[in-house]
C-alpha positions as CSV (number, residue, x, y, z in Angstrom):
1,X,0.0,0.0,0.0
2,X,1.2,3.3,-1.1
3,X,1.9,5.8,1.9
4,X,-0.1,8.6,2.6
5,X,0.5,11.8,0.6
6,X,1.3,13.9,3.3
7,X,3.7,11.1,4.5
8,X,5.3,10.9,0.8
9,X,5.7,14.8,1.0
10,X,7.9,14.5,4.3
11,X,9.8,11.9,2.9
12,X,10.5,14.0,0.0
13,X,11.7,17.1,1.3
14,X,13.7,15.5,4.3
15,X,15.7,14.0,1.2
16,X,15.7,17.4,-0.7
17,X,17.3,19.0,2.7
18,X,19.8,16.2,3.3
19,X,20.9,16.1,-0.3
20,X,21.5,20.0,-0.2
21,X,24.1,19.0,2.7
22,X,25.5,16.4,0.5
23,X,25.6,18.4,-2.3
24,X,28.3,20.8,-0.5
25,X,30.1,17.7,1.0
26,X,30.7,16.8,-2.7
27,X,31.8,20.7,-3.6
28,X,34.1,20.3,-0.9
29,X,35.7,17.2,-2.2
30,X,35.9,17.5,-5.8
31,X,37.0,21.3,-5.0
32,X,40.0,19.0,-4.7
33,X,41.2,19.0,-7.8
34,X,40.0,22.3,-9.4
35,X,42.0,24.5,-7.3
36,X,44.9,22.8,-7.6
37,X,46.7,25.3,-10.0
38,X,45.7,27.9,-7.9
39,X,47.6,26.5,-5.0
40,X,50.5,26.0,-7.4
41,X,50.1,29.8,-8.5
42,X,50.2,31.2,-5.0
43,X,53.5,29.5,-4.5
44,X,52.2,27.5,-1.5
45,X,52.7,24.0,-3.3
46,X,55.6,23.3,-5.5
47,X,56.3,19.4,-7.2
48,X,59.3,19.4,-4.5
49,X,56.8,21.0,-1.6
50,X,56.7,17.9,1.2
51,X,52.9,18.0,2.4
52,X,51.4,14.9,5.0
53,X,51.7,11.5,4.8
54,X,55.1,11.8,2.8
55,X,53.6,12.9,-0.1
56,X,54.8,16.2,-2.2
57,X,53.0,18.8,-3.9
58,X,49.3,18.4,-5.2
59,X,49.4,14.9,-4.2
60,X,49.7,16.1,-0.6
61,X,46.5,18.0,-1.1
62,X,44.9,15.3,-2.4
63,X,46.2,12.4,0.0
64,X,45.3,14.7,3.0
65,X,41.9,15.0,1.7
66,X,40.9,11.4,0.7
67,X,43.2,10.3,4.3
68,X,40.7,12.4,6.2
69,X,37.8,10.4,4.5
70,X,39.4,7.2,5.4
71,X,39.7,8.4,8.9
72,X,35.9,9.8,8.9
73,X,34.1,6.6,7.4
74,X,35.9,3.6,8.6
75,X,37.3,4.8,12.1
76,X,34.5,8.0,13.3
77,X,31.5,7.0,11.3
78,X,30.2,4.7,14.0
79,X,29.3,7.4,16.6
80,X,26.4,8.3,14.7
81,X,25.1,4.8,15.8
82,X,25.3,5.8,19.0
83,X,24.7,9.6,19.5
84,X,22.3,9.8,16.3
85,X,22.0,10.6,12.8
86,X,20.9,14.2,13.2
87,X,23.7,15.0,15.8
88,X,25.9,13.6,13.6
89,X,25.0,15.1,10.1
90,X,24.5,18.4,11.6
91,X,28.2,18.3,13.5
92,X,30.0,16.6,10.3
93,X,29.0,19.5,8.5
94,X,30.2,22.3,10.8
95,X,32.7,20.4,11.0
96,X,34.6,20.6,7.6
97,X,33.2,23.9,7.1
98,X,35.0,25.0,9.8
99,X,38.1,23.2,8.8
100,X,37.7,24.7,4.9
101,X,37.0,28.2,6.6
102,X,40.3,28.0,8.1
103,X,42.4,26.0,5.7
104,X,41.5,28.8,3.3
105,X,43.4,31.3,4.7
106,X,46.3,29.1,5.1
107,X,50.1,30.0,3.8
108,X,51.7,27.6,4.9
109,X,51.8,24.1,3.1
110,X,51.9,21.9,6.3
111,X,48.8,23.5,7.7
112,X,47.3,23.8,4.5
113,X,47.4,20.2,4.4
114,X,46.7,19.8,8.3
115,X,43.1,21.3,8.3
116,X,42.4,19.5,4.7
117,X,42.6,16.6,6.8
118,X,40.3,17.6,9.3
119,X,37.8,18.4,6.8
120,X,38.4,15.2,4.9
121,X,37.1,13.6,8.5
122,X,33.6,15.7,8.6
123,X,33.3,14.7,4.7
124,X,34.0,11.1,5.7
125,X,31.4,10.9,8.9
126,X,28.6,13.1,6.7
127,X,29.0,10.7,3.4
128,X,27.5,8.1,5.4
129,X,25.7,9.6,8.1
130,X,23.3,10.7,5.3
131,X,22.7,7.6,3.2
132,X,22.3,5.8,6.8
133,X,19.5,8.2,7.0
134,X,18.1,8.1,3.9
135,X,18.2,4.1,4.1
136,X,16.1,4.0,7.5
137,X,13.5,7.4,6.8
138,X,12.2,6.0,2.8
139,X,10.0,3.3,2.9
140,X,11.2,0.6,0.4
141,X,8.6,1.3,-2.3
142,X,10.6,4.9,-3.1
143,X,14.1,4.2,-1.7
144,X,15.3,3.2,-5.1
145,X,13.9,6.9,-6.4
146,X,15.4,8.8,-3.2
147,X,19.1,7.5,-3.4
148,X,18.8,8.4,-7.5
149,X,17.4,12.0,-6.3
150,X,19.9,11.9,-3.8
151,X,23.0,11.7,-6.1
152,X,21.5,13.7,-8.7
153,X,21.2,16.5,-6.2
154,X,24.9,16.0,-5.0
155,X,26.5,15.4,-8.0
156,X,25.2,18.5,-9.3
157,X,28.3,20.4,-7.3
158,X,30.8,18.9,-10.1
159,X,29.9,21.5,-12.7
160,X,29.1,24.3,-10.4
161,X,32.5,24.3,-8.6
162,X,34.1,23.4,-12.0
163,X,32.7,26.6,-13.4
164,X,33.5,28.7,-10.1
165,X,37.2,27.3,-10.6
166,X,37.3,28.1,-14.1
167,X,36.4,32.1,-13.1
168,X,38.1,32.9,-9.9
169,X,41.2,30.5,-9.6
170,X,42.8,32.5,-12.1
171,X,42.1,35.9,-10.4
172,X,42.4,37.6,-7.0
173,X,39.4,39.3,-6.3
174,X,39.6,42.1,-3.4
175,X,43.0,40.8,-3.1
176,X,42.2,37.2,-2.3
177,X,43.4,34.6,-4.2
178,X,40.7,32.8,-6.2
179,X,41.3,29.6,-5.1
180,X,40.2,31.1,-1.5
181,X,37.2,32.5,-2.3
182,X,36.2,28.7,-4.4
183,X,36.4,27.7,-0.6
184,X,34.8,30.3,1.4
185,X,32.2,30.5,-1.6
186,X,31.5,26.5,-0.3
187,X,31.4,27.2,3.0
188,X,29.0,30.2,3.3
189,X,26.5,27.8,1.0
190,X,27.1,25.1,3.7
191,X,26.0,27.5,6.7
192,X,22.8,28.2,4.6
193,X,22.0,25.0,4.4
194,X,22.3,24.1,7.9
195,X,20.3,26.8,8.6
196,X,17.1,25.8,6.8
197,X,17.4,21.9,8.0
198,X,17.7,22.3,11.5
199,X,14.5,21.2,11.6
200,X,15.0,17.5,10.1
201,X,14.1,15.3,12.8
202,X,16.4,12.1,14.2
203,X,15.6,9.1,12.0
204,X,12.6,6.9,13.1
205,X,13.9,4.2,12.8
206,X,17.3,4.7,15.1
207,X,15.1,6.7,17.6
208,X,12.7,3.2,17.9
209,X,16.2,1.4,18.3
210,X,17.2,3.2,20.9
211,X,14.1,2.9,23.0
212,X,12.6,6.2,22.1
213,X,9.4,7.4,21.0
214,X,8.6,7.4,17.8
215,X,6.6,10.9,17.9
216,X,4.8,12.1,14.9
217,X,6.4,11.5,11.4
218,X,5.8,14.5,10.1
């Protein structure tokens, strides 16, 4: 039997507010690569530049980044089993937009790669505190549809930070190298969006595992 419409609307825009999260959790990453000459044209990273993990140059960038998500989904992840999927979601994303904040006004290629790490962890935990979510708030009927909705949304970030890069890494605008302001840009759309789903309830489903009340689903 088909849920309720009002049931199927709730589903629907829960989704639409976590994949808004997601889609600046996949800026964030792929941001990875796009402002990579920009870090090379500030001088910060050099081929010879030794970044994290023994790694030099851009591939310190990257390994800090992608080491971060290792960290965040295999080793962190598992707290959200424990304090929540909301808590979690809504932390992970302060989280590396906080760390971005900073790391963008970073000179210095060790710190640079320092607080790429520390995003790379949030990136890590949200990646699969949402489709942990997702997985328990659809009903089986749509969760086929909602994951494809989901990535569409959050795959969407490829060509809008690819075009951002394309415009600003090249330029300094107000003095601030464009590769900064490809960040910052990130992280002010990542505030917003925590903003307008603070009110996305735990999951159902963990908040029945957990011994709580189930409450009202919408």
């Amino acid at each position: 039997m088909a849920p309720p419409a009002a049931v199927t609307r709730t589903v629907w825009t829960r989704v639409l507010l976590l994949s808004l999260g997601g889609f600046f959790e996949y800026y964030d990453l792929f941001f990875t690569g796009y402002i990579a000459p920009g870090l090379v044209r500030s001088g910060i990273l050099t081929p010879t530049t030794r970044g994290l993990f023994g790694a030099t140059g851009v591939a310190s960038f990257v390994a800090a980044m992608f080491s971060g998500m290792f960290i965040g989904t295999a080793v962190v992840s598992f707290v959200a089993d424990r304090l929540g999927r909301r808590t979690i979601f809504t932390f992970s994303l302060l989280w590396y937009t906080a760390a971005s904040v900073v790391m963008a006004f970073q000179h210095d290629v060790f710190w640079l790669n320092f607080w790429r790490f520390v995003s790379g962890i949030g990136v890590g935990v949200e990646l699969v505190t949402i489709d942990a979510y997702i997985s328990e708030l659809v009903p089986p009927e749509l969760r086929g549809r909602a994951f494809a909705y989901n990535q569409t949304i959050q795959f969407s970030a490829v060509p809008v930070v690819a075009l951002l890069a394309w415009r600003l890494v090249p330029l300094a605008p107000l003095g601030l190298d464009g590769w900064r302001w490809v960040v910052l840009l990130g992280a002010a759309g990542a505030i917003f969006v925590w903003w307008i789903r603070r009110r996305v309830p735990e999951s159902p489903r963990w908040l029945a595992e957990h011994g709580h009340a189930r409450g009202s689903f919408m």
